[in-house]
Wavefront OBJ file of the C-alpha trace (Angstrom):
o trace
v 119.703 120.885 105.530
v 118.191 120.353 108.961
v 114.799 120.445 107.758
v 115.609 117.372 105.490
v 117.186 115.714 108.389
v 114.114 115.539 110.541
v 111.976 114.250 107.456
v 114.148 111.875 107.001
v 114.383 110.887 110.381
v 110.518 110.711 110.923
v 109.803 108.927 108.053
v 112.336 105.647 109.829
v 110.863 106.296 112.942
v 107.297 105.801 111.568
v 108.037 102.321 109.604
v 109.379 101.278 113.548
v 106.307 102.797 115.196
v 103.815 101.223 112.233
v 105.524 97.627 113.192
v 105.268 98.395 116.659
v 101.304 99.312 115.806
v 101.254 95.889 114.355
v 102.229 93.451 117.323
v 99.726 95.726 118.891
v 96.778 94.964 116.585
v 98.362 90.648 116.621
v 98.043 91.034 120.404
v 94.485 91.541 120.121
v 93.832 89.367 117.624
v 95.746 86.584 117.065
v 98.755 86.036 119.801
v 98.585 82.769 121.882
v 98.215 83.672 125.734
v 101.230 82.695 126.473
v 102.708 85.341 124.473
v 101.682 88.590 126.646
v 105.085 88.735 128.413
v 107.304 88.553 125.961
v 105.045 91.183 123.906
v 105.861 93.243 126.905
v 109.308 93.585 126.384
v 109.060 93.926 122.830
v 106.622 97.227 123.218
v 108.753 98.119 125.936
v 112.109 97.966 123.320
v 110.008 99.603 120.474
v 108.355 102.221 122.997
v 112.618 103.159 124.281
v 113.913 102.722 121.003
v 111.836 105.449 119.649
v 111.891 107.949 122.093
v 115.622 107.606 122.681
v 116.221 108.184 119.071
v 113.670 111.520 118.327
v 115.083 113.026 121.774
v 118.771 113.000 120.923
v 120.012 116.662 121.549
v 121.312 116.533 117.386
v 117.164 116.439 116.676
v 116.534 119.882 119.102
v 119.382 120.943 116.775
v 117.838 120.286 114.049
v 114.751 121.471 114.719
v 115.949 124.716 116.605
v 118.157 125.282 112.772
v 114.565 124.868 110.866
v 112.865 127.102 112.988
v 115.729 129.530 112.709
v 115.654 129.465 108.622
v 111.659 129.994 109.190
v 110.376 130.929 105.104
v 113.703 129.290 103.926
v 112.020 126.235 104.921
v 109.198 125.825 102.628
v 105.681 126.244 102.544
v 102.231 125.888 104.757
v 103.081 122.011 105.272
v 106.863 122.414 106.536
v 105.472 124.874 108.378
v 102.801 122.868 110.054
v 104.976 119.944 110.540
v 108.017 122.138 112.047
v 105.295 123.110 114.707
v 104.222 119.556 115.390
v 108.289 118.649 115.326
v 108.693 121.302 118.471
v 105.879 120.320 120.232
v 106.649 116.198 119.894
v 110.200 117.297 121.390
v 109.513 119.501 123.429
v 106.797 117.081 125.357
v 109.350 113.840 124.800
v 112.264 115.586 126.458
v 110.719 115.922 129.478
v 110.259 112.238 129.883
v 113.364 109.691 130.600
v 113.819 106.678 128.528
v 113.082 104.088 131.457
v 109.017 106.012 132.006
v 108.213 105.246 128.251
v 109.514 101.611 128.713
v 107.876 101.037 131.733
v 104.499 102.300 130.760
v 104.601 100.468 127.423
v 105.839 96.963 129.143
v 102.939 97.973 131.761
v 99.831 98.168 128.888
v 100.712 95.284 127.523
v 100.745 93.384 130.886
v 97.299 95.489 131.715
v 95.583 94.511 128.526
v 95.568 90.895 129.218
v 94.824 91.194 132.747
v 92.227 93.281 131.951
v 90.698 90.885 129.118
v 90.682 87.901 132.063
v 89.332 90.193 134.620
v 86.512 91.467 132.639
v 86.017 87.753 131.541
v 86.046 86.769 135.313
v 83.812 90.037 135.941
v 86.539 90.581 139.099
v 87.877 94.038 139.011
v 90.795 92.889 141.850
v 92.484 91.044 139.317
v 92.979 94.303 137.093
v 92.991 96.833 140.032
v 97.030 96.171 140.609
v 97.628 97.565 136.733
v 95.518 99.902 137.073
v 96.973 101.544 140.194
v 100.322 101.656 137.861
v 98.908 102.736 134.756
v 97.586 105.425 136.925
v 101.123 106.209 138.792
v 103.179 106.217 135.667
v 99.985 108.571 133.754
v 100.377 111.174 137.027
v 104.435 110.989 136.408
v 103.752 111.823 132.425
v 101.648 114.398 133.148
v 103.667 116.063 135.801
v 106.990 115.933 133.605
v 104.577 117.967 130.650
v 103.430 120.758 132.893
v 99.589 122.181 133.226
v 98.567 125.192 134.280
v 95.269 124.456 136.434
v 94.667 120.774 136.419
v 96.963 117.282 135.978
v 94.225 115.701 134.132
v 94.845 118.637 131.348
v 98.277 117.236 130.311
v 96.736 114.035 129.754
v 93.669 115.056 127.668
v 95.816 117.414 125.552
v 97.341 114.520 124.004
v 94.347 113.913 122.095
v 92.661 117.228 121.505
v 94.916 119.702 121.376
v 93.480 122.607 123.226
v 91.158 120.114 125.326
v 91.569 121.502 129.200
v 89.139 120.176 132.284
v 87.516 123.222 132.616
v 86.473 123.469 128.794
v 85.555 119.879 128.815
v 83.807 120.218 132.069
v 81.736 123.004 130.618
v 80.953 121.559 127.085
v 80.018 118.224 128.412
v 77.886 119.570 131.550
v 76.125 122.193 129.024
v 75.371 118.865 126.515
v 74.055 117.014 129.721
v 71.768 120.050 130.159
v 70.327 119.681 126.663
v 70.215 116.432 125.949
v 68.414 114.733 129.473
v 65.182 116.519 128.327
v 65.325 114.339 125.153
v 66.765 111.175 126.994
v 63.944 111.406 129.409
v 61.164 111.720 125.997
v 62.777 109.337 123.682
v 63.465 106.606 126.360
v 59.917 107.225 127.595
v 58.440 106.168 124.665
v 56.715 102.828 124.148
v 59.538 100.154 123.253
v 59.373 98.884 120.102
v 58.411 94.688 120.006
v 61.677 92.657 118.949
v 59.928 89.375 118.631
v 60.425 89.848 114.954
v 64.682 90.184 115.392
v 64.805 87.125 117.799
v 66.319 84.883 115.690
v 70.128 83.287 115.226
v 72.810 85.583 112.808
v 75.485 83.121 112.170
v 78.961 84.782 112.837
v 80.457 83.636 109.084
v 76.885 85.581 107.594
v 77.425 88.042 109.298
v 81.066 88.932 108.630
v 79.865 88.819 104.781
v 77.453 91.031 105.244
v 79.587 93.903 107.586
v 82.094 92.988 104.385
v 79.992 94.232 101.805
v 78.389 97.315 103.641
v 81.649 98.574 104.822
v 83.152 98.525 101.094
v 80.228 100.107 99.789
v 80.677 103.004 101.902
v 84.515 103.176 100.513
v 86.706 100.604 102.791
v 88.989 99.331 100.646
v 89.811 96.131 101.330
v 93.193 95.792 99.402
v 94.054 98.207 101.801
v 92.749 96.769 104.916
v 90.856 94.087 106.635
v 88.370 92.746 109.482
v 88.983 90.714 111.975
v 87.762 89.856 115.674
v 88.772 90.821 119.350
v 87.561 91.270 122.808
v 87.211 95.091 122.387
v 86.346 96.853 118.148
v 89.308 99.123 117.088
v 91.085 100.076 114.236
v 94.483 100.051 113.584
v 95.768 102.531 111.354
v 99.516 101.066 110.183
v 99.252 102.928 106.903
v 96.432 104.101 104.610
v 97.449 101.300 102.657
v 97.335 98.970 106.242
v 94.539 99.600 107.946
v 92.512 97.086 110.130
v 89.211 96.729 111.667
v 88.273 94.451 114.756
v 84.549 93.588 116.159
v 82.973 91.263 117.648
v 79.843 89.165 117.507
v 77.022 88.350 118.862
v 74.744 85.661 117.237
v 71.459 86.711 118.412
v 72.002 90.274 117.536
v 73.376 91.245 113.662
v 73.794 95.195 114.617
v 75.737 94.679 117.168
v 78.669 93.637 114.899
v 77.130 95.333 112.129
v 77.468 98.919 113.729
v 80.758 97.693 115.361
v 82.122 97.714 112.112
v 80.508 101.252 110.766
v 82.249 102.721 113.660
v 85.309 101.208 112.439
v 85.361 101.671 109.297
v 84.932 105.253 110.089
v 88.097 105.603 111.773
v 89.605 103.713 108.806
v 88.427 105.744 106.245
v 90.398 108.684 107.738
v 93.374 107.128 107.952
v 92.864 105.564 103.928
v 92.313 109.068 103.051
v 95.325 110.819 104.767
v 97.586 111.966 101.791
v 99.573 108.938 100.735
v 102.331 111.016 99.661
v 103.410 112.504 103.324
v 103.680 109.314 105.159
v 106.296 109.838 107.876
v 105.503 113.585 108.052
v 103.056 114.938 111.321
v 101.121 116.853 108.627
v 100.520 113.088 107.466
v 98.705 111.924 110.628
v 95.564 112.234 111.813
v 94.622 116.094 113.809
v 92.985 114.570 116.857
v 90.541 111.928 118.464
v 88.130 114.251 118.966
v 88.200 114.832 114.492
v 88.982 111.152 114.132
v 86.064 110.235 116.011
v 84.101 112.659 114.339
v 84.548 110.169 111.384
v 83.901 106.882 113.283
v 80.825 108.381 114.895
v 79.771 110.398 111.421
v 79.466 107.093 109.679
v 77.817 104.682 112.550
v 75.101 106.830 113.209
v 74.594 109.506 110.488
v 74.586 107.056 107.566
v 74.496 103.683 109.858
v 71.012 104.267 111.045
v 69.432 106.474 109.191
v 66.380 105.515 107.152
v 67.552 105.794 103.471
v 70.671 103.355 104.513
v 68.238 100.593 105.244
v 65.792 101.382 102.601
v 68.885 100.459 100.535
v 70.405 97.304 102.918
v 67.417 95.367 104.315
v 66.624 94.034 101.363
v 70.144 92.359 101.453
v 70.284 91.967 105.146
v 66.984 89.632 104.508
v 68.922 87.540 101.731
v 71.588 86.847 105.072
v 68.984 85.954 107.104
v 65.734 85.339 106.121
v 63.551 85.848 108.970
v 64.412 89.753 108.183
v 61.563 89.591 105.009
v 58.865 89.665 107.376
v 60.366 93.562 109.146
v 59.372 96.317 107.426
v 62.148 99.415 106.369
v 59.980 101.516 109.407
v 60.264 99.121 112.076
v 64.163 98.069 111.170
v 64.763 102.287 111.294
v 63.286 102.345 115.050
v 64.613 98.747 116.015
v 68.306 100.585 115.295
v 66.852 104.343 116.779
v 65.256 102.830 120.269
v 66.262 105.030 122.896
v 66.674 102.636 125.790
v 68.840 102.983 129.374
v 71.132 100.913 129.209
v 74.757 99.267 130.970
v 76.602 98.751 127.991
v 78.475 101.981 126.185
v 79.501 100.517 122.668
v 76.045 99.015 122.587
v 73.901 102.344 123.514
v 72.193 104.254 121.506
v 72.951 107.850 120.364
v 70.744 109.646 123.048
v 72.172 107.866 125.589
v 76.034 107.277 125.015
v 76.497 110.922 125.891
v 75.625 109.945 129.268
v 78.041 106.777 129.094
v 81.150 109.508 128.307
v 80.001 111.816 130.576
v 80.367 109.220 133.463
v 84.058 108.468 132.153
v 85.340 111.620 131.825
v 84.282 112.327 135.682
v 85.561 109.156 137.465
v 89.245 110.298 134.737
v 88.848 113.747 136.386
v 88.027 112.695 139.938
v 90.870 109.803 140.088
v 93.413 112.605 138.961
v 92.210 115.452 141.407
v 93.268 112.834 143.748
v 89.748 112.389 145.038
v 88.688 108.887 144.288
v 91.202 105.884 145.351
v 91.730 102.913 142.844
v 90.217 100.568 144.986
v 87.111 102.698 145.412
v 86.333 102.471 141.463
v 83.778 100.171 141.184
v 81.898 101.687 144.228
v 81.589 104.819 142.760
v 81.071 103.694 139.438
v 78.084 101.803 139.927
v 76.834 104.934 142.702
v 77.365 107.134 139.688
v 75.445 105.452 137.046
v 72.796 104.473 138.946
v 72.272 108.858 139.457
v 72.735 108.766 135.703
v 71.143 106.117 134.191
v 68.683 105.186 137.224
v 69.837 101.483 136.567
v 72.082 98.903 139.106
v 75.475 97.647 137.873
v 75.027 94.230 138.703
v 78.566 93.228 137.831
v 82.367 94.797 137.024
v 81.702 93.092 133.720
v 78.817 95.770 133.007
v 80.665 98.478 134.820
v 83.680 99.743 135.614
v 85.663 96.729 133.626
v 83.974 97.094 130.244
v 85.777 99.134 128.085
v 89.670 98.766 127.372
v 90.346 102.069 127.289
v 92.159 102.172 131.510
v 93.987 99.082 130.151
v 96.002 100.351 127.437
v 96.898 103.586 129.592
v 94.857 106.292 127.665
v 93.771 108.097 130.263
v 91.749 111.488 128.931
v 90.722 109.945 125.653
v 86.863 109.177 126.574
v 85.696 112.908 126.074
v 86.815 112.591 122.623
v 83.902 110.838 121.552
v 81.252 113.447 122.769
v 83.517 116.357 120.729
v 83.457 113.460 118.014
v 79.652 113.394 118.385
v 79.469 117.200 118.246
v 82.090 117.528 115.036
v 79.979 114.484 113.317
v 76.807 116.511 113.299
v 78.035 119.974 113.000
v 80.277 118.515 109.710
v 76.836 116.680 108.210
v 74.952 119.431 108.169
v 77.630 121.679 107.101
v 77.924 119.111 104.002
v 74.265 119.148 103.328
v 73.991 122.817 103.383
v 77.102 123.692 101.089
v 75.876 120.976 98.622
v 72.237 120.103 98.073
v 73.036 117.582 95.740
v 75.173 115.680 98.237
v 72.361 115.694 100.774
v 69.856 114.387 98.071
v 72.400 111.561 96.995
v 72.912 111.171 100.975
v 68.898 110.588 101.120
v 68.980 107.985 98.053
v 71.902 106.162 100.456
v 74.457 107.251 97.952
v 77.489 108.206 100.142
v 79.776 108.888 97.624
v 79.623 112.313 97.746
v 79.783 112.222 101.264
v 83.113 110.783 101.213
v 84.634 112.840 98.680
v 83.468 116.057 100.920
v 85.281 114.557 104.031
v 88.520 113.333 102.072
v 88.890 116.997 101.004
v 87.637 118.487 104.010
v 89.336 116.562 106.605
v 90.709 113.403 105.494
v 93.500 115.036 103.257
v 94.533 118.558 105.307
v 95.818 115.917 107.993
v 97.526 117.657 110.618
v 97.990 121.090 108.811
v 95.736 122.651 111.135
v 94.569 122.300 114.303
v 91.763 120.174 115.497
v 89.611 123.325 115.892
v 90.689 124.625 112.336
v 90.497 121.858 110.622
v 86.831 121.531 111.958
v 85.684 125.922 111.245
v 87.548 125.843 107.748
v 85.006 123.165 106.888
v 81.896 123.537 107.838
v 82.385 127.625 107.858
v 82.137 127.735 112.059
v 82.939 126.338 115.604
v 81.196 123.385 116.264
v 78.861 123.597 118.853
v 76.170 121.114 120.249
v 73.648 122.541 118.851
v 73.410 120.328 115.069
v 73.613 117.382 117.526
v 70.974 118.127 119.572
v 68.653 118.858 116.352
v 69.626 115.793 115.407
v 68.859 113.392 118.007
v 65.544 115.256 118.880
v 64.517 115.073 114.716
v 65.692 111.251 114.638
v 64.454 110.192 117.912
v 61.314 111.882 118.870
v 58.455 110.770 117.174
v 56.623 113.951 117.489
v 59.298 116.476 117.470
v 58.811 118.986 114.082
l 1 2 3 4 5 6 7 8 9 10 11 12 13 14 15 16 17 18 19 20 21 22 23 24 25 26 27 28 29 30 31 32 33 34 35 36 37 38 39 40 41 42 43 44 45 46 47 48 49 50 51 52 53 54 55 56 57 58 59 60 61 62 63 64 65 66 67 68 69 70 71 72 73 74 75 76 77 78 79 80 81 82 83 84 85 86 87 88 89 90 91 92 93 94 95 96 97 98 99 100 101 102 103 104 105 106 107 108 109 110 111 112 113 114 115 116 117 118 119 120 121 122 123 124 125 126 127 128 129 130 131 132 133 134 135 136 137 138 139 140 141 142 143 144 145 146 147 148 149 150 151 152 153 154 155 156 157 158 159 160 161 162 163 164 165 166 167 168 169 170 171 172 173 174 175 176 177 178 179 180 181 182 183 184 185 186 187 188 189 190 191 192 193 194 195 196 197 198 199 200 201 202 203 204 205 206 207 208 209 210 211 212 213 214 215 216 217 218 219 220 221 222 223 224 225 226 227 228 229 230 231 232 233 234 235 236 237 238 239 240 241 242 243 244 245 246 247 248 249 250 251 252 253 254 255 256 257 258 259 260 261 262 263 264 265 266 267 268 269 270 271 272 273 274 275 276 277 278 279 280 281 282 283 284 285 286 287 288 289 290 291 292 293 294 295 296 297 298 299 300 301 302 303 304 305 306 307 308 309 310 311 312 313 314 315 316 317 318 319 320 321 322 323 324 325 326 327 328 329 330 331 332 333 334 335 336 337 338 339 340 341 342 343 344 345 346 347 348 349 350 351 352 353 354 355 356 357 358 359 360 361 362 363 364 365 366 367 368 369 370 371 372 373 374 375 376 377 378 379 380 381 382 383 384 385 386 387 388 389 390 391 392 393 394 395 396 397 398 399 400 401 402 403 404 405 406 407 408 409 410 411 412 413 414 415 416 417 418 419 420 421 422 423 424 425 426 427 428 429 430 431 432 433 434 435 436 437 438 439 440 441 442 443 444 445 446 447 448 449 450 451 452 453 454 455 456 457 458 459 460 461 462 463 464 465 466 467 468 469 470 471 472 473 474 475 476 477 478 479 480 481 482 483 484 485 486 487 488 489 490 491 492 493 494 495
């Protein structure tokens, strides 16, 4: 049966793409420099290997057999992943063998160059990749087709749906309602560190990230944390899924809520339904639902009072110095609004802002309007309109996220929607069961956890990213839970 050919076919294709993942997540973490070209050409033969064998013209036989049996085939899942079979084919067709190899070889180059330019704060050592990564992106994009703008081909392979004019509208209305709170909460008088300053030793901290991120639900004999330049997670499996951050020793949260981001992201994938590995319905909807997750458990539960009611007790047995802070000051040491350079380090007011830059340099550099060369330029102009602060370095600009490096061009407005789905799905939680709020405000987030693995975690990719998101919190997401949220956290007089 051709339906039984494709399943088996995907379910290969993923064990090649989950070791491909894997030299991936060793490039980050553990290979020797002198390993990057090499690593190339692997990714490059993985990257071929796998797009040669799903476009073969016997797969658009199969599928095109499938679709032709249509209720023959099954139920709501072989429906769902006969839709995601036509769409992966349909969008792989158009692109030759040599493109995928090429652009895979060329992220791999581009990571490390990036890693030693932003270590070098020199953006002409990484400008070269970049100018590919962006030829070879245009080349994708034109090969899939759009109907208004280039830059929607790109973004759609992340949010299904996702289009610049949507984007431009949802992020430019959020910008609307959130700078009156940016410009209150960042107004407000800064809170005195002097009690935080003080040295977190890297091996004390890593305990510490250990045990908060299992009590939340990582498990551990399923996955791992480790270190790199830049936090991800690396989804090989639900039963294979690793966390990265990094460390600072003069700041604990930074790793700390490194790590709840994470862990986030990883308890999505250990939650996808074991039992369709190798199926699309088995994978994750979309970045914009994935970092729902990521973003859900960082901020939502990460810095929320009744999680350090529970943890600085604990913290304080790490490092000692924390007995003299008080549960109220450690809630508005992690909830200072404050402008700042640094995206993965910014608060929840703020980071908005940080996307919101992105997303208009990925637009403006795909209109055709703003020259690789002439990045850095306009980035700093840009956030110094934003954020009223000068980028004194690449380093703190233009160079500090990996995100151009790797070639995923389109994925930065993903976080805001994941912002927007995070609050819209906690409040929908809280509302459909008051217990679960009232364990939520004793830092119990069991409950929590079982609502998202039902929810979201298990439905995978039966649904759309949209869907997925309406069928479980009973509407559209909208900004307006997120707003509430960050003007009921962060302003001290608001309600």
């Amino acid at each position: 049966m051709s339906y039984e050919k494709l399943h088996s076919l995907e379910r290969e294709l993923k064990l090649v793409a989950d070791a491909s993942a894997l030299l991936g997540w060793d490039q980050e973490v553990l290979m020797p420099s002198k390993g990057v070209a090499y690593r190339a050409e692997q990714m490059a033969w993985f990257s071929g290997y796998l797009h040669e064998r799903f476009t073969s013209p016997e797969v658009g036989d199969w599928i095109a057999a499938a679709e032709d049996a249509g209720s023959a085939v099954g139920d709501i899942y072989s429906a769902a992943n006969l839709r995601e079979w036509r769409r992966q084919y349909t969008r792989s067709t158009c692109l030759p063998k040599k493109l995928v190899e090429d652009f895979a070889e060329s992220t791999a180059l581009a990571k490390a160059a990036w890693a030693g330019a932003r270590d070098k704060s020199d953006f002409g050592l990484f400008a070269p990749h970049l100018e590919k990564l962006v030829s070879l992106s245009r080349e994708h994009a034109e090969r899939w087709g759009y109907e208004e703008h280039l830059y929607d081909a790109l973004l759609d392979q992340f949010e299904r749906g996702a289009t610049t004019r949507r984007l431009s509208a949802t992020l430019g209305a959020l910008r609307e309602s959130l700078l009156p709170v940016v410009l209150e909460a960042t107004a407000q008088e800064p809170l005195d560190r002097t009690k935080f300053t003080a040295h977190y030793p890297k091996e004390k901290q890593e305990a510490f990230n250990r045990e908060v991120a299992e009590s939340i639900g990582f498990d551990f004999e399923a996955g791992r944390i480790d270190t790199a330049v830049h936090p991800f997670c690396s989804g090989m499996a639900p039963f294979d899924t690793r966390l990265t951050t990094r460390y600072d020793e003069g700041d604990f949260l930074s790793s700390l809520f490194g790590v709840l981001h994470e862990a986030g992201h990883g308890l999505y994938e250990q939650g996808l339904e074991r039992g369709r590995r190798g199926e699309p319905v088995g994978a994750a909807v979309s970045l914009g639902v994935h970092e729902s997750q990521s973003r859900l458990w960082e901020n939502h539960v990460g810095r929320s009072r009744a999680f350090w009611e529970k943890w600085l007790p604990r913290a304080a047995e790490y490092f000692p110095h924390l007995a003299a802070v008080s549960v109220e000051e450690m809630f508005e040491a992690v909830n200072q609004a404050e402008l700042s350079h640094i995206r993965v380090e910014s608060d929840e007011v703020t980071y908005d802002l940080h996307i919101l830059l992105r997303f208009e340099m990925e637009r403006e550099i795909f209109a055709g309007n703003l020259a690789i060369k002439d990045v850095p330029a306009e980035w700093n102009r840009r956030f110094e309109s934003l954020f009223g602060l000068k980028v004194e370095s690449d380093a703190m600009g233009c160079l500090q996220d990996i995100h151009w490096s790797i070639g995923i061009f389109g994925y930065f407005p993903t976080y805001s929607l994941g912002n927007i789905n995070a609050a819209h799905l906690v409040a929908a939680a809280r509302r459909q069961d008051p217990a679960l709020a009232a364990r939520m405000d004793r830092a119990d987030y069991s409950a929590l956890l079982d609502w998202m693995r039902v929810h979201i975690h298990r439905p995978g990719s039966l649904y759309l990213p949209d869907e997925i998101v309406t069928r479980a919190a009973g509407s559209p997401a909208t900004a307006d839970a997120l707003v509430e949220h960050l003007r009921s956290r962060y302003l001290r007089n608001a309600g």
